[in-house]
C-alpha positions as CSV (number, residue, x, y, z in Angstrom):
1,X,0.0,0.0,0.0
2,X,1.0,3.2,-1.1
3,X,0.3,6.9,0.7
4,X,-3.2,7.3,-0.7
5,X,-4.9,7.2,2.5
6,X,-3.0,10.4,3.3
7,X,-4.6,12.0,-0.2
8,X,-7.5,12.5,1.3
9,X,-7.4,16.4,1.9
10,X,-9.6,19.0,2.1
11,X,-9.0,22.7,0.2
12,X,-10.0,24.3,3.8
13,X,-6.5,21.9,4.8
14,X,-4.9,23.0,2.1
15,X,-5.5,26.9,2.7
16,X,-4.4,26.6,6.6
17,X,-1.5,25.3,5.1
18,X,-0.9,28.0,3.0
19,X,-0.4,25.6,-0.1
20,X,-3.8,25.9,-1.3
21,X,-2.7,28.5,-4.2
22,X,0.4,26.3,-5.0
23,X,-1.8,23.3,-6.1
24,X,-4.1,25.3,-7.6
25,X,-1.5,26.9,-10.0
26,X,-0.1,23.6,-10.7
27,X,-3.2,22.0,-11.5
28,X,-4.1,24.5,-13.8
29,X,-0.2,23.6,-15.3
30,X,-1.3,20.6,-15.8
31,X,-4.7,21.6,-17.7
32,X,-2.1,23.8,-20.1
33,X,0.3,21.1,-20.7
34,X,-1.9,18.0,-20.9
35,X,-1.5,17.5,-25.2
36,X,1.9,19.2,-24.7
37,X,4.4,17.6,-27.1
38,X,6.5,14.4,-25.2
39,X,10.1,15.0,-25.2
40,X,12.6,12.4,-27.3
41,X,15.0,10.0,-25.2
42,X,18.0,12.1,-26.3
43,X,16.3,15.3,-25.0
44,X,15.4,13.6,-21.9
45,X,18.6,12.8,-21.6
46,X,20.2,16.2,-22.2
47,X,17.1,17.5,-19.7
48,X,18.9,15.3,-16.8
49,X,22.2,16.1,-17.6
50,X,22.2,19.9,-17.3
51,X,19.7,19.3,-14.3
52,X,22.5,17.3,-12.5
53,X,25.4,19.7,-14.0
54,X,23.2,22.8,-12.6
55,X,22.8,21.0,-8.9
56,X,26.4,19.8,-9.0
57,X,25.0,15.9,-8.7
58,X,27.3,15.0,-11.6
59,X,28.5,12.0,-9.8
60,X,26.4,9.0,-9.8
61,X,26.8,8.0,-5.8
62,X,25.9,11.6,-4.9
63,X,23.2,11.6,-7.1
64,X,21.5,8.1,-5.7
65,X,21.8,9.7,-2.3
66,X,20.2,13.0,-3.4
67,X,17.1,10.6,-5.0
68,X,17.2,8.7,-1.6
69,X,16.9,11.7,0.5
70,X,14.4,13.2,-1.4
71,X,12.1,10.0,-1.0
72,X,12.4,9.9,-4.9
73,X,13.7,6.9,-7.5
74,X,14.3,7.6,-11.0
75,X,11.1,7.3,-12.7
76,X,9.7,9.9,-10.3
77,X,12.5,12.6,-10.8
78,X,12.4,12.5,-14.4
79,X,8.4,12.7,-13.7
80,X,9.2,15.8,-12.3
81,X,12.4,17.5,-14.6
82,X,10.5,16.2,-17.9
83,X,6.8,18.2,-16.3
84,X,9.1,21.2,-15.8
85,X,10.9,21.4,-18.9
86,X,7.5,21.1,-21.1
87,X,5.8,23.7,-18.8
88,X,9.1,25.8,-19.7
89,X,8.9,25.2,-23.4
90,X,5.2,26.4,-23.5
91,X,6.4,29.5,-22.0
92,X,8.7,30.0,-24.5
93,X,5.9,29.8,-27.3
94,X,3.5,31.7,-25.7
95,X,5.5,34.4,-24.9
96,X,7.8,34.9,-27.5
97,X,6.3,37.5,-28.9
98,X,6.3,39.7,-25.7
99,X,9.5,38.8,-23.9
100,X,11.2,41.7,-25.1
101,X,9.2,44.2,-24.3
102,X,8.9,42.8,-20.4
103,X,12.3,42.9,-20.6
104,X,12.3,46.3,-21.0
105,X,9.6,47.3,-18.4
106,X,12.2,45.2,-15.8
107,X,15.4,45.8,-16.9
108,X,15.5,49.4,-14.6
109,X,15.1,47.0,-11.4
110,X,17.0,43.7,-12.8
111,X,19.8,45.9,-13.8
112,X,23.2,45.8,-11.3
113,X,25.1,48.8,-10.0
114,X,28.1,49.7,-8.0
115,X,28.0,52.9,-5.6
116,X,29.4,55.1,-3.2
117,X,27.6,56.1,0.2
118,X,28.6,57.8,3.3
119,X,26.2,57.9,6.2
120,X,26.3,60.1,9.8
121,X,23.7,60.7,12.2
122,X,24.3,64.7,12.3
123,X,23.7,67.2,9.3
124,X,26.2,69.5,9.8
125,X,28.8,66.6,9.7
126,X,27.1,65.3,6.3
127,X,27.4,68.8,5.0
128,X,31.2,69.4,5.9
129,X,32.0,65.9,4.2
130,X,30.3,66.6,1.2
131,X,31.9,69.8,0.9
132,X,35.2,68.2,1.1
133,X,34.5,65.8,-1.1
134,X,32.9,68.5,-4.2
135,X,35.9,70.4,-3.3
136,X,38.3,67.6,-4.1
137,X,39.9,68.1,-0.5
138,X,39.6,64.2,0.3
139,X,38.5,61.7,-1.7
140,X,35.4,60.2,-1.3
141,X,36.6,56.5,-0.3
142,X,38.9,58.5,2.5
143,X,36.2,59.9,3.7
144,X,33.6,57.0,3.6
145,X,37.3,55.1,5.2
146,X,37.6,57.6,8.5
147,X,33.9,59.0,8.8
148,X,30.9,57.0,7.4
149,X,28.8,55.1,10.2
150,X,27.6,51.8,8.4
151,X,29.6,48.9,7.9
152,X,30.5,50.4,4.1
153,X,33.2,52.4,5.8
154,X,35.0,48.6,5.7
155,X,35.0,48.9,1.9
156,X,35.6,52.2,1.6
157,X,32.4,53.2,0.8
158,X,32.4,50.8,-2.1
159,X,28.9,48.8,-2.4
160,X,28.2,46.0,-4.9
161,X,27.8,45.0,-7.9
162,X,23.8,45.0,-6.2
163,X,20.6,44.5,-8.8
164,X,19.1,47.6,-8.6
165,X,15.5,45.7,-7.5
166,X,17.4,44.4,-4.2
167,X,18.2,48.6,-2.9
168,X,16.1,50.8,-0.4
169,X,13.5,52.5,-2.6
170,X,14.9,55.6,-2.1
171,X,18.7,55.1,-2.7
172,X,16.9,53.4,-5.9
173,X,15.3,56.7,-7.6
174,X,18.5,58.6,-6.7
175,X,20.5,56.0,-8.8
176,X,17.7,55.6,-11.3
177,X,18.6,59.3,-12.8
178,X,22.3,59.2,-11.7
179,X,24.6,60.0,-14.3
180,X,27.8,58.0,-13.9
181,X,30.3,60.2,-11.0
182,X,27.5,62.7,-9.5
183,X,27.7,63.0,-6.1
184,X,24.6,63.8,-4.3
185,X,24.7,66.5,-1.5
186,X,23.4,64.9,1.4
187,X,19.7,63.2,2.0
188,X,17.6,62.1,4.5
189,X,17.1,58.6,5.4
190,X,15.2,57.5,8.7
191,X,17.7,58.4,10.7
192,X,20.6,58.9,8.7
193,X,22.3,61.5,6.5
194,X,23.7,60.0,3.2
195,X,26.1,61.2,0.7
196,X,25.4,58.9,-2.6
197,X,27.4,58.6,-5.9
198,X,27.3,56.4,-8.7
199,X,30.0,54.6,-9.4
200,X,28.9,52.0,-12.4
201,X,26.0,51.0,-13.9
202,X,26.4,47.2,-14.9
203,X,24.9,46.4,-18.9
204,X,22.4,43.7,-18.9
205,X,22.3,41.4,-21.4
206,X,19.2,39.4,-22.5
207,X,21.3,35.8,-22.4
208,X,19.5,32.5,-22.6
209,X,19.6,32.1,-18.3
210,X,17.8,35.5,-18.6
211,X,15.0,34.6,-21.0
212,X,14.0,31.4,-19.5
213,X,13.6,33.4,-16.2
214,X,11.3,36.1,-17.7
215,X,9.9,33.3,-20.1
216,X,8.9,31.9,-16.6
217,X,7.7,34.8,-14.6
218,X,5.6,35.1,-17.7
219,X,3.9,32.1,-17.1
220,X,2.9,32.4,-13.7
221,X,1.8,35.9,-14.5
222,X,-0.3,33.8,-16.4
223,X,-1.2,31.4,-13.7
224,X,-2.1,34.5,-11.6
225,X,-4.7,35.8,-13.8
226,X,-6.5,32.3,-14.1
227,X,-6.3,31.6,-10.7
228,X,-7.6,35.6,-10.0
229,X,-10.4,35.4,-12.6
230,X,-11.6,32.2,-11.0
């Protein structure tokens, strides 16, 4: 006997659990993908080859003990990598046409950045350091070095490469129209004063990791709306 008599669960169950919306967005995957086209043996194959490469489980023996930890066996796992890889080429057809423009309306926040920040409690300390530093009297990574409060002064100031999505939203519009070297006079922020300048911006290119990403936050913006419109 297998775990069927544990199957029988309620959506009430399944909300408290908070899973409720993840089964209901895979069912509906399932719905989408249901006459999806089978892939060959040899691209089964490649499937579980770049899954192991990608989870370093290259090696056989690790790889049993993965499947064995995981409560899995073979048939099972490729069950699983073979669902995943046909829900990601349907993506990939559906969306084709509007990948690049979503790439556009995200590249602002996807996009990486290095920058400069100083940070005091008091004004008038803010105001001398930036005056300094427009005045070419220290540089700014001296300055971030001797005076700055927050554990950047370790780095000299010096933060990232950091996607822009991942910053305070307000550091974030002051990058957002940066031009590359301005320094900003200083800003409030809670409770500190900041002194900001942009260092780098980092290009983003639209490589193939990228576009299966988007090609999948596609999808479940897809999910969402069925699952909404419910």
């Amino acid at each position: 006997m297998g775990n069927e008599k544990y199957l029988n669960i309620s959506y009430e169950e399944l909300e408290n659990w908070g899973v409720l919306e993840k089964v209901q967005r895979e069912k509906e995957k399932d719905k989408i993908i249901i006459n999806a086209k089978y892939p060959s043996p040899e691209v089964i194959a490649s499937i579980k080859k770049e899954w192991m490469k990608h989870y370093n489980l290259q090696d056989e023996n690790k790889f049993k003990i993965w499947l064995s930890s995981s409560n899995l066996n073979e048939n099972k796992f490729l069950s699983l990598i073979i669902r995943n890889w046909i829900w990601k080429e349907w993506c990939k057809e559906k969306f084709k046409d509007k990948l690049y423009d979503y790439f556009v309306s995200k590249k602002s926040k996807l996009e990486r950045v290095i920058y400069s920040l100083i940070r005091v409690k008091d004004r008038n300390v803010a105001n001398e350091l930036y005056m300094r530093i427009k005045e070419n009297e220290e540089p700014f990574w001296k300055i971030a070095k001797n005076y700055s409060d927050g554990p950047e002064k370790y780095s000299e100031g010096r933060i990232g490469p950091t996607r822009m999505s991942d910053l305070n939203p307000y550091i974030y519009k002051l990058l957002e129209i940066s031009e590359l070297g301005q320094l900003w006079p200083p800003k409030r922020l809670n409770e500190w004063w900041i002194i900001l300048k942009l260092d780098r911006r980092i290009k983003l290119e639209l490589n193939e990791d990228l576009k299966n990403n988007l090609f999948l936050e596609l999808g479940e913006n897809y999910l969402n709306e069925i699952i909404i419109n419910k």
